[in-house]
Every structure is written in structure tokens, then in C-alpha cells.
N, C-alpha and C positions, 0 to 999 in steps of 0.2 A: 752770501747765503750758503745754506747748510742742504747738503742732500736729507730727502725725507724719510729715505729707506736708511736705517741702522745697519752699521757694517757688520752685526753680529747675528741677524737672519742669515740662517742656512738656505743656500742656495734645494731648491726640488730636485731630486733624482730624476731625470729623464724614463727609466725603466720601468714596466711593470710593478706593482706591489710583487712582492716572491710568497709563492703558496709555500707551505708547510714544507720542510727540506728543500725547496726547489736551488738554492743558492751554498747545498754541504757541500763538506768538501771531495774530494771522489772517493769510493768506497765507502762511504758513509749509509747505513743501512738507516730506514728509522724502527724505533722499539716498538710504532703504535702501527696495529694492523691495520691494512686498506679498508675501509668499511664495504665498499662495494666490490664488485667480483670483475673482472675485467670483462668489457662488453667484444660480442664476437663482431664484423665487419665495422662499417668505418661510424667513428663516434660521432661526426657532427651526424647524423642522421637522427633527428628525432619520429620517433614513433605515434603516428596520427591518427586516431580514433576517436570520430565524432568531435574533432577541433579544426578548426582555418590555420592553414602553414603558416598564415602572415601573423596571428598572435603567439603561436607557439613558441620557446625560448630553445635554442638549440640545447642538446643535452637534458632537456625534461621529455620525457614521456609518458604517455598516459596507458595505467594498463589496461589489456586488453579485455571486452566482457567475455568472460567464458559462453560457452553452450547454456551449462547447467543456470548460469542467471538468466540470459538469453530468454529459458522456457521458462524460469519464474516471472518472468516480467512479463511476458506473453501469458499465462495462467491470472498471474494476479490481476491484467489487466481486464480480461473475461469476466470474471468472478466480480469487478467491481463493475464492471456493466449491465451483468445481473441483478448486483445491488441495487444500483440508481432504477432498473426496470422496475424491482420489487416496492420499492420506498415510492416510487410515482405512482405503480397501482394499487397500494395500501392507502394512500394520500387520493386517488380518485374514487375508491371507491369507499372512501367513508361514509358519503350522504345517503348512499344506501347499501351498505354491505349486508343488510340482515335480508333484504327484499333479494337483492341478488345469488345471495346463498341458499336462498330458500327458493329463489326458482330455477337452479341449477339440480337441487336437488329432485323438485318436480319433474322438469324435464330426464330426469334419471329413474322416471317411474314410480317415485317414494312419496305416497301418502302425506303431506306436510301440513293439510287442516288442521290437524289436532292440537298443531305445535301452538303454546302461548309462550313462549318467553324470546319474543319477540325484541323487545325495549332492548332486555339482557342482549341479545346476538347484536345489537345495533351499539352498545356499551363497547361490547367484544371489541368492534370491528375499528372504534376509537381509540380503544385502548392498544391494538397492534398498529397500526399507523404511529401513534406516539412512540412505542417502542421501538420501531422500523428505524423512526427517524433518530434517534437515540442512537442507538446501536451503530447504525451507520455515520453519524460522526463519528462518534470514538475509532470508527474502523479505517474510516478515512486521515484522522489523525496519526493512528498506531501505522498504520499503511504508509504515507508519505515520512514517516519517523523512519522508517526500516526498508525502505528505497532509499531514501538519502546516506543511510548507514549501509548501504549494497550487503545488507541481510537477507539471506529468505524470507519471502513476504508470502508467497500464494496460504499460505494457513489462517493466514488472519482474515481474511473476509470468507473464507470457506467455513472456520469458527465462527464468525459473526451470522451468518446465514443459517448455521443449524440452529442457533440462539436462538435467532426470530422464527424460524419453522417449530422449535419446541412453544416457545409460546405461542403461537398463533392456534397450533394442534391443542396444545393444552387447555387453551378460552374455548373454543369453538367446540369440542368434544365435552366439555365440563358443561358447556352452557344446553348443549343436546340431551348427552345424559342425564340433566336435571331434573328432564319434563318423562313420566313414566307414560302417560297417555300417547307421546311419541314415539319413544322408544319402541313401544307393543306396536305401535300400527308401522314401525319402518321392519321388525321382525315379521309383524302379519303377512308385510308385501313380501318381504324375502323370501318367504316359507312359500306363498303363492306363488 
């Protein structure tokens, strides 16, 4: 019988694979710069920030959050818990936003008898809730897109917020200002 293994398989190198120069011959400089910069104390120590020692890989590190994101992630967080506050109270108070605004404004001393456009203010109060909610996906999308990319985020729900506050002001004031018999009698009280 014949051995199975062919006598022309090269026996394995016992050693290490050799990194790039590691086996030149002495004084051998290489031409390709070190890409990284020499690290100060000792190298097996990896640097742990919000990871478990036992997954980490020696020699990986993870950088560290600055301050300055730190307060954007603290900021953006805020502002998006404003938003969910706002988008829930646009969304409760749809089935009667015209009746509620209008007895806020009572309770504020302001003549509101006169007022007919009623239906409209209750239109208003649907049509900012759908935009609420609008606005605040997009904001939660473009938000979670620009945290994961560790960008500045606190602007984008703070722009999303004066959006829904210009419309909301803009329906609500349009729809006030449209009624003249109101107008005169919230003047009349002023002036009184």
C-alpha cells in the first residue's frame, strides 16, 4: 500500500504568519509610513466606554463621547420629550380643541359670544394634530439618522417645534382674525 499524503505537500511553518517587515533583514527601514502614531502606556489595554471587557478585542478602542455631544444628546433628548408631550396633546385634544380654546379664552376675560367660526377653529385644531404628527416623524427619523452618524442633533427637533408652533399660530390667529364681530368685541374688552 501507498501512503495517502503526497511527498510534495510542503510541510506548515510552525511560526506566526509575519506582519509587514516583521522578518527584514536588520537595518531595513520600511518606505510605507506607520499609519497610526505610537500609543502612550501599555498597548494591550483597551479603552472601554459603554462596552463589556469580555467582548472587547484587545487593541480596539472605542472613542471617547466628548462633553460637547454629551450636552447634545442631553438637549436633543429634552426637546424630543417635548415633542411626544406636544403630538399627545394635539392628538387629545382634537375632539374638542375649538370648545377648549374658546374657554380658555373666556376664562381670560375675552367676550367669545360673538365668535362664529366655530366648525373652522375645530378644522384648525385637526389640521395641527396631523401636522404635529407629521412633522414629528420626519424629526424622529432625521434625529435617529444623526445620532447614529454622532452629528449634532439638538436643532433638528428644536426646527421641528418652531414648524408646528408657526402653523398652529398661523391657523388659530387666521381663523380669529376672520370673524370682525370678534375681533371688535376682544378690542372692546381690551380697551375696557
Amino acid at each position: 500500500m501507498t501512503d495517502p499524503r503526497p511527498e510534495s505537500t510542503p510541510r506548515r511553518d510552525p511560526r506566526p504568519a509575519p506582519r509587514y517587515g516583521e522578518y527584514a533583514p536588520e537595518g531595513w527601514v520600511s518606505p510605507v509610513p506607520d499609519p497610526a502614531p505610537p500609543r502612550e502606556g501599555p498597548a494591550d489595554v483597551p479603552t472601554l466606554i459603554g462596552k463589556d471587557a469580555s467582548t472587547s478585542r484587545p487593541g480596539t478602542a472605542a472613542a471617547p463621547v466628548s462633553t460637547g455631544r454629551r450636552v447634545d444628546r442631553v438637549v436633543t433628548f429634552v426637546l424630543l420629550g417635548l415633542a411626544v408631550y406636544n403630538v399627545v396633546s394635539a392628538l387629545v385634544l382634537v375632539p374638542r380643541f375649538s370648545t377648549t380654546l374658546l374657554d380658555t379664552l373666556r376664562r381670560g376675560g375675552y367676550d367669545v359670544s360673538s365668535f362664529s367660526g366655530e366648525a373652522d377653529l375645530q378644522r384648525a385644531g385637526t389640521t395641527i394634530a396631523i401636522v404635529s404628527v407629521v412633522v414629528f416623524a420626519l424629526m424622529i427619523w432625521w434625529t435617529l439618522r444623526r445620532l447614529r452618524a454622532g452629528k449634532v442633533t439638538f436643532f433638528v427637533p428644536l426646527v421641528a417645534g418652531i414648524v408646528v408652533s408657526v402653523v398652529q399660530l398661523v391657523l388659530v390667529f387666521s381663523i380669529f382674525l376672520a370673524d370682525p364681530a370678534f375681533v371688535q368685541a376682544i378690542l372692546d374688552s381690551g380697551a375696557g
